[in-house]
ChimeraX commands (.cxc) that place a marker at each C-alpha (Angstrom):
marker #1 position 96.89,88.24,123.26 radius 0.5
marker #1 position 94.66,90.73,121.27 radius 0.5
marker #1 position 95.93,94.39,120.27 radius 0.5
marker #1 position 92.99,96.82,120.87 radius 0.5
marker #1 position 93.15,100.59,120.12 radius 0.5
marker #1 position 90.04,103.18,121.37 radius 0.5
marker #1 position 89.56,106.56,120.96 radius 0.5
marker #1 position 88.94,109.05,123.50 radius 0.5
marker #1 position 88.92,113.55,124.16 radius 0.5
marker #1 position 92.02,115.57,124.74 radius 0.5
marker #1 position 92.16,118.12,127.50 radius 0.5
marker #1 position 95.14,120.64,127.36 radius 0.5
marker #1 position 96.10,121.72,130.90 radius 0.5
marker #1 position 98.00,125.01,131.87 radius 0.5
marker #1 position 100.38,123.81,134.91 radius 0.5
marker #1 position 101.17,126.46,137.47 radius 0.5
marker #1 position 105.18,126.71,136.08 radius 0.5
marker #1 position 103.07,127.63,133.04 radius 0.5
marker #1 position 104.15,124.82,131.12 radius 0.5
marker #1 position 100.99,122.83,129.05 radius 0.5
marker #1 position 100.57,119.32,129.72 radius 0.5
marker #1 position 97.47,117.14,128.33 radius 0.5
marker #1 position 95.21,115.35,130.20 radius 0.5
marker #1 position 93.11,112.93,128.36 radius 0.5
marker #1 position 90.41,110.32,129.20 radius 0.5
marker #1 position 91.78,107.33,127.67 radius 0.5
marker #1 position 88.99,104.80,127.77 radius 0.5
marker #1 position 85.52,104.82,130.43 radius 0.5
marker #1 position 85.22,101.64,132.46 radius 0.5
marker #1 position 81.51,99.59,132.81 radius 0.5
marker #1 position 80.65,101.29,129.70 radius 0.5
marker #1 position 80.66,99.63,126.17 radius 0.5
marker #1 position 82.91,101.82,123.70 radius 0.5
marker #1 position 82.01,102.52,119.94 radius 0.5
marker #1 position 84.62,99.11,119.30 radius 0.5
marker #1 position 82.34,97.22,121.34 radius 0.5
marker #1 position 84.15,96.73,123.60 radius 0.5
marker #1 position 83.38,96.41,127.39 radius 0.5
marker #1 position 86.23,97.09,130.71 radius 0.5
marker #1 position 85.34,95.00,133.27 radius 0.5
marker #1 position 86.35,97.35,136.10 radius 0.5
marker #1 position 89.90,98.00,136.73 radius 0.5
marker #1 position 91.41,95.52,134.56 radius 0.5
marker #1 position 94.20,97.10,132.38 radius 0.5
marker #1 position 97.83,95.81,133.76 radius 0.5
marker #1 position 100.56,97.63,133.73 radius 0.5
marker #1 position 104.30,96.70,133.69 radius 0.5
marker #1 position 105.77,100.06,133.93 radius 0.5
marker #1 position 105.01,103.16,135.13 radius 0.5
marker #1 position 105.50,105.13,132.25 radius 0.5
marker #1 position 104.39,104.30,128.61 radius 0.5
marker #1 position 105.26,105.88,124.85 radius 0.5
marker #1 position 102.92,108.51,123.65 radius 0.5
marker #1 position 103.01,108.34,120.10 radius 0.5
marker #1 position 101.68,109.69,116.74 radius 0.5
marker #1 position 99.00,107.32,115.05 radius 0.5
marker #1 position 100.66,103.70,117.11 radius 0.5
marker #1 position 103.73,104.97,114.77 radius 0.5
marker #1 position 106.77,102.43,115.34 radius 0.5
marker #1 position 109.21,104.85,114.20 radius 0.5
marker #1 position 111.51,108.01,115.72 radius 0.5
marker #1 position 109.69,110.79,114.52 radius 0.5
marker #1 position 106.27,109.21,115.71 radius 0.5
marker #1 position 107.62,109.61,119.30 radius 0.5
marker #1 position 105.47,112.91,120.71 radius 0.5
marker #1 position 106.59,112.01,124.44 radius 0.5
marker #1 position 105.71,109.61,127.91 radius 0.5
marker #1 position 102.78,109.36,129.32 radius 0.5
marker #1 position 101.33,107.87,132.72 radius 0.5
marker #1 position 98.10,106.25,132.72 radius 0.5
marker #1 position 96.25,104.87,135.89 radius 0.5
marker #1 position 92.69,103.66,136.93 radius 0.5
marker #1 position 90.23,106.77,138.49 radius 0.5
marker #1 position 88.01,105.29,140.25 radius 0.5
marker #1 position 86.18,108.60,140.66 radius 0.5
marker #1 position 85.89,109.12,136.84 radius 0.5
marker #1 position 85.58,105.30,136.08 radius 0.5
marker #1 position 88.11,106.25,134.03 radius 0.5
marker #1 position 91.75,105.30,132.78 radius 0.5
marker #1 position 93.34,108.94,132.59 radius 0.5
marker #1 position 96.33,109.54,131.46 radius 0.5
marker #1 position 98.58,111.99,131.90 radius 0.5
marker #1 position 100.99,113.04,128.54 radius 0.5
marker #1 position 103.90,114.81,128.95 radius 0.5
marker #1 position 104.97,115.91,125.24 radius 0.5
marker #1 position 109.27,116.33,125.22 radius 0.5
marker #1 position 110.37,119.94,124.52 radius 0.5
marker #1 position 111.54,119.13,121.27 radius 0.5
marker #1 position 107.81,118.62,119.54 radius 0.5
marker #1 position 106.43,122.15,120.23 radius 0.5
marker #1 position 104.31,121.70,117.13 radius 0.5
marker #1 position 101.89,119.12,118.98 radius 0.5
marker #1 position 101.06,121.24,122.04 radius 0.5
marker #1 position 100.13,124.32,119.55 radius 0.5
marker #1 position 98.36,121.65,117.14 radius 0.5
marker #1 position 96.10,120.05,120.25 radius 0.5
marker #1 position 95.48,124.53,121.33 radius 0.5
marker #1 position 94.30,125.12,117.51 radius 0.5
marker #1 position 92.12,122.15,117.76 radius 0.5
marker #1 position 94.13,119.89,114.82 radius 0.5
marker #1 position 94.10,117.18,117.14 radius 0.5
marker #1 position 91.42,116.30,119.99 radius 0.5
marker #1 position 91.92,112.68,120.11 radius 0.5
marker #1 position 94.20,110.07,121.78 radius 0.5
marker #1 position 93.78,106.11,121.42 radius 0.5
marker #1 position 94.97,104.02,124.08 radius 0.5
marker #1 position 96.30,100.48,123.08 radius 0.5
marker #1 position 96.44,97.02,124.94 radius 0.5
marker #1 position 96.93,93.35,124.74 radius 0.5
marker #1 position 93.69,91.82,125.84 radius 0.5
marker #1 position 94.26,88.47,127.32 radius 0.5
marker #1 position 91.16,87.52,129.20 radius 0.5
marker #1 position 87.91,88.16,128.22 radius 0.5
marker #1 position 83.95,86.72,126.66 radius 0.5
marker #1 position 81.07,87.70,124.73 radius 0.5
marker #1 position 78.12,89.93,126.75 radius 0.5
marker #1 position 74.42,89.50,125.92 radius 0.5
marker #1 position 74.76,92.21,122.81 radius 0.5
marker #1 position 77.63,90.67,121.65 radius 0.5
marker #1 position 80.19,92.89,122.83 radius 0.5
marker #1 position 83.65,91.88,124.18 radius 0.5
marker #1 position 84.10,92.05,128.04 radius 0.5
marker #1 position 87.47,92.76,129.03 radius 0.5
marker #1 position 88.41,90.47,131.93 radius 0.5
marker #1 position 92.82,91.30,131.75 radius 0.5
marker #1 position 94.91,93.47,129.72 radius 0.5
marker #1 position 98.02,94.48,129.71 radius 0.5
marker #1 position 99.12,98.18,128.52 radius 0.5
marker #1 position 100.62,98.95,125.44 radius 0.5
marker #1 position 100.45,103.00,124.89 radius 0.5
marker #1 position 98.27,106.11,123.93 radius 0.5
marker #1 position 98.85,107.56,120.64 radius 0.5
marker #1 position 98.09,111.18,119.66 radius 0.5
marker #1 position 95.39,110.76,116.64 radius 0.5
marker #1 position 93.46,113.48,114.67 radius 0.5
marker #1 position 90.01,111.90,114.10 radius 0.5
marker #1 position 88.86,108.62,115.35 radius 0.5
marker #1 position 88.42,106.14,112.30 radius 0.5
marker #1 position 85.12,104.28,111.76 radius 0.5
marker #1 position 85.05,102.26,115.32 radius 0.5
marker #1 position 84.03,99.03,113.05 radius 0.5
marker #1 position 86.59,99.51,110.81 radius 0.5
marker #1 position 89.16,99.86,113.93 radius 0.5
marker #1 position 87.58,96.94,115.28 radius 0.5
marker #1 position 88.14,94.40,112.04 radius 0.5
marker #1 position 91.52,95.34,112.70 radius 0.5
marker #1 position 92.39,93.01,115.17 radius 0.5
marker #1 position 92.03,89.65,115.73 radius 0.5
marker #1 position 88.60,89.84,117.89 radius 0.5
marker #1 position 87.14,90.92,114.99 radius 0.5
marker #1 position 87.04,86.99,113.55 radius 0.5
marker #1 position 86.19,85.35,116.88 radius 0.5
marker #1 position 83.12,87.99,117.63 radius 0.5
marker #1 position 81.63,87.26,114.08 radius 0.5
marker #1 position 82.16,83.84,114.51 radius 0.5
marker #1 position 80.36,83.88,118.57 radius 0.5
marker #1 position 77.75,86.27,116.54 radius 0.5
marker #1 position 76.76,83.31,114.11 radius 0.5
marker #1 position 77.07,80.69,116.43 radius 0.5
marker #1 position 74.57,82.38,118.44 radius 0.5
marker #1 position 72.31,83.20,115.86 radius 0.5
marker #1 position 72.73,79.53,114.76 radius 0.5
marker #1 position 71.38,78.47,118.23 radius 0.5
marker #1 position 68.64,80.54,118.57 radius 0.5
marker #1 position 66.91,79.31,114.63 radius 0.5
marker #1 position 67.65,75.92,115.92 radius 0.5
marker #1 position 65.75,76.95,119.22 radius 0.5
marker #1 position 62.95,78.46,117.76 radius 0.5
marker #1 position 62.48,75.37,115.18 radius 0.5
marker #1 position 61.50,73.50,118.20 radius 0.5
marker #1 position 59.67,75.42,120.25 radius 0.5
marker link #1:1,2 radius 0.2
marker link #1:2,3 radius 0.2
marker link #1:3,4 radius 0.2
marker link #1:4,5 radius 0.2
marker link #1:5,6 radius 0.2
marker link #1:6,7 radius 0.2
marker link #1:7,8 radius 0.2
marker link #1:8,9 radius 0.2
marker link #1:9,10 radius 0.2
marker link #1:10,11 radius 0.2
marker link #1:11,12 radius 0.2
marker link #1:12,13 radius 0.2
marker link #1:13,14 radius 0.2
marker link #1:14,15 radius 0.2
marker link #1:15,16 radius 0.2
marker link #1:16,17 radius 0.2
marker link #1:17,18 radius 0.2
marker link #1:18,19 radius 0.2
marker link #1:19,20 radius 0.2
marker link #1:20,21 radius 0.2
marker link #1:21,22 radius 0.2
marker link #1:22,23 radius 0.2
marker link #1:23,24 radius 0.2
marker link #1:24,25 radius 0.2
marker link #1:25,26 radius 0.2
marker link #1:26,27 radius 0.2
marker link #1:27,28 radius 0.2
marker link #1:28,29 radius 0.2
marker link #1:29,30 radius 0.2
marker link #1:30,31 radius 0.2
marker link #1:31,32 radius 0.2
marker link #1:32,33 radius 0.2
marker link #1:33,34 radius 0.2
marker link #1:34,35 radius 0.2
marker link #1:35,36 radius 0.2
marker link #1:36,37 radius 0.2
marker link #1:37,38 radius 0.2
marker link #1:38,39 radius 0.2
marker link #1:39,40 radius 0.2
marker link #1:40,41 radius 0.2
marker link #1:41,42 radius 0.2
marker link #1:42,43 radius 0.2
marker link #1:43,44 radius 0.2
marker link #1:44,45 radius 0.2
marker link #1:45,46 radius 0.2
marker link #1:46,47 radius 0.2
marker link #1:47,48 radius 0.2
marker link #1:48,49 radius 0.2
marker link #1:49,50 radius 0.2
marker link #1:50,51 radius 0.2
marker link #1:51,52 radius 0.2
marker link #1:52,53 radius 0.2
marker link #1:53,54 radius 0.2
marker link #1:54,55 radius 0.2
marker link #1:55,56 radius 0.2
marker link #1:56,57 radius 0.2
marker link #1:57,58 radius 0.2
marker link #1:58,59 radius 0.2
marker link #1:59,60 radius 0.2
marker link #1:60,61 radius 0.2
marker link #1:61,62 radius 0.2
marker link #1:62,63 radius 0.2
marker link #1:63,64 radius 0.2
marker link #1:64,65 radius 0.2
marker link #1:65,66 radius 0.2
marker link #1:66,67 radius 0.2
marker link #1:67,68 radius 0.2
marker link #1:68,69 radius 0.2
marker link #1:69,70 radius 0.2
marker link #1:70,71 radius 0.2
marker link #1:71,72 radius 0.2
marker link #1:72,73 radius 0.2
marker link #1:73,74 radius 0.2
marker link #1:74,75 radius 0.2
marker link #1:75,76 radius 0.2
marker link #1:76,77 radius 0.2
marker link #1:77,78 radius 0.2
marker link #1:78,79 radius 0.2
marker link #1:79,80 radius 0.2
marker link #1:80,81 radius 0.2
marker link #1:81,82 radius 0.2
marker link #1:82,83 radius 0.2
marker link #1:83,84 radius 0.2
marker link #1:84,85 radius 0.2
marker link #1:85,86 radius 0.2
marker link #1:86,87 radius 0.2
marker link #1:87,88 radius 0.2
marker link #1:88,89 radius 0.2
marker link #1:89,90 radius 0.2
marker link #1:90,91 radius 0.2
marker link #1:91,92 radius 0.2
marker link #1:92,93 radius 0.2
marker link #1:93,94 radius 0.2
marker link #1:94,95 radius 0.2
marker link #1:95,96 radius 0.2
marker link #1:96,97 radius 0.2
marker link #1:97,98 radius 0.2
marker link #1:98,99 radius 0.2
marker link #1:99,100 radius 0.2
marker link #1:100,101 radius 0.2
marker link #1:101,102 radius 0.2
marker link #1:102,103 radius 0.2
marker link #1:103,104 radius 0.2
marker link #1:104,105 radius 0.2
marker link #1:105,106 radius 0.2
marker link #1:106,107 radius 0.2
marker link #1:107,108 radius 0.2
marker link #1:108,109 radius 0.2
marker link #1:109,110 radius 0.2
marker link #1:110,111 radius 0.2
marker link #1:111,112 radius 0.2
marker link #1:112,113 radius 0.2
marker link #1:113,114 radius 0.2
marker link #1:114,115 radius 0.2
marker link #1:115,116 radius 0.2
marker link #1:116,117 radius 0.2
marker link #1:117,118 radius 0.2
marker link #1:118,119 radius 0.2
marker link #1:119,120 radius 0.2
marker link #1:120,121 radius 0.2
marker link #1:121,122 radius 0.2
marker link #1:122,123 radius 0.2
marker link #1:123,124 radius 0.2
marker link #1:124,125 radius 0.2
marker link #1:125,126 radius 0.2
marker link #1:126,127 radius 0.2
marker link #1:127,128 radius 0.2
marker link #1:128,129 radius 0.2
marker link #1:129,130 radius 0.2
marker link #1:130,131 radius 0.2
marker link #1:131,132 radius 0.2
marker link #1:132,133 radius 0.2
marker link #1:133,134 radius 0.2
marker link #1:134,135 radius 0.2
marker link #1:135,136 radius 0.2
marker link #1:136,137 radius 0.2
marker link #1:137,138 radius 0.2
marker link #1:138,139 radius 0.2
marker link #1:139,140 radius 0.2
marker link #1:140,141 radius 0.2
marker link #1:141,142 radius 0.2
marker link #1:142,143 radius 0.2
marker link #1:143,144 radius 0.2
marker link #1:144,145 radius 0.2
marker link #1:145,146 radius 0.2
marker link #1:146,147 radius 0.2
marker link #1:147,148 radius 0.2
marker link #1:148,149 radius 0.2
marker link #1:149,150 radius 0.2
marker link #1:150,151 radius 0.2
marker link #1:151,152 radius 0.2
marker link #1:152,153 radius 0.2
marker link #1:153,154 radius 0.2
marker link #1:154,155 radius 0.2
marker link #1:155,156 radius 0.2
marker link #1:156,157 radius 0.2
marker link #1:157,158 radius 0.2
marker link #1:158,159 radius 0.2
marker link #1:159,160 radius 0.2
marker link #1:160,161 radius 0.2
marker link #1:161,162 radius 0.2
marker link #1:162,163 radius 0.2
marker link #1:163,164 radius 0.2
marker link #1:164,165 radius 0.2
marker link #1:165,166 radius 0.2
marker link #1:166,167 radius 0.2
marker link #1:167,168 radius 0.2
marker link #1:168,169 radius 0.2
marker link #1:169,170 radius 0.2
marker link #1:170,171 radius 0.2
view
């Protein structure tokens, strides 16, 4: 299994109690993403109906902003998620009002997937980690040498390349 992060908009919703709750687009389906990466329709798993929503994929206490639900929209072509931020981090929901943070990255295991014609990586299965609460989105290249994709894609890349000089030698 592959960890993947990407990076997608915040939207800060009033509820009718009042209360604010964020809605955010957490990655677009049938569309390749700035990691080059490619969902293959509905094909994020998940265990659980309710996952961490975290500061930057922090691991510890104080990088726990709250839960969040996130679910296939057909509609949108869309995983959406819906964040619920716990009462005791007021700070984020004025942060995300002022416009500190506009960000979330979603995170999976991808553990099905191959190579498109422009070398991006179609996502066949994956299987839900969490969405994280991030202030800018890092360079997606740099995101994407982050993980473990990043060797095999080079590697498919050169192969490819290989094939096609070979190719063209006898043609």
């Amino acid at each position: 299994m592959k960890l993947v992060e990407n990076i997608a908009k915040v939207e800060l919703i009033e509820n009718e109690s009042g209360d604010k709750s964020i809605r955010a687009i957490a990655s677009y389906v049938h569309t390749k993403n700035n990691n080059d990466l490619y969902l293959d329709g509905d094909v994020i798993e998940f265990k659980r109906e309710v996952y961490p929503f975290l500061f930057n994929h922090g691991k510890s206490a104080d990088d726990f902003l709250g839960e969040t639900r996130t679910h296939y929209d057909s509609e949108l072509d869309a995983y959406v998620s819906d964040i619920n931020v716990y009462d005791n981090r007021p700070e984020i929901i004025k942060a995300i009002e002022n416009g500190v943070y506009d960000s979330v990255s979603i995170s999976y295991y991808i553990t099905e997937y191959s190579f498109g014609e422009e070398d991006e990586i179609i996502v066949k299965h994956a299987i839900m980690n969490e969405v994280s609460l991030v202030s800018v989105g890092a360079d997606p290249e740099a995101k994407l040498m982050n993980n473990e994709l990043a060797d095999e894609r080079k590697a498919f890349i050169e192969a490819k390349n290989r094939l096609k000089e070979i190719k063209s030698y006898y043609e």
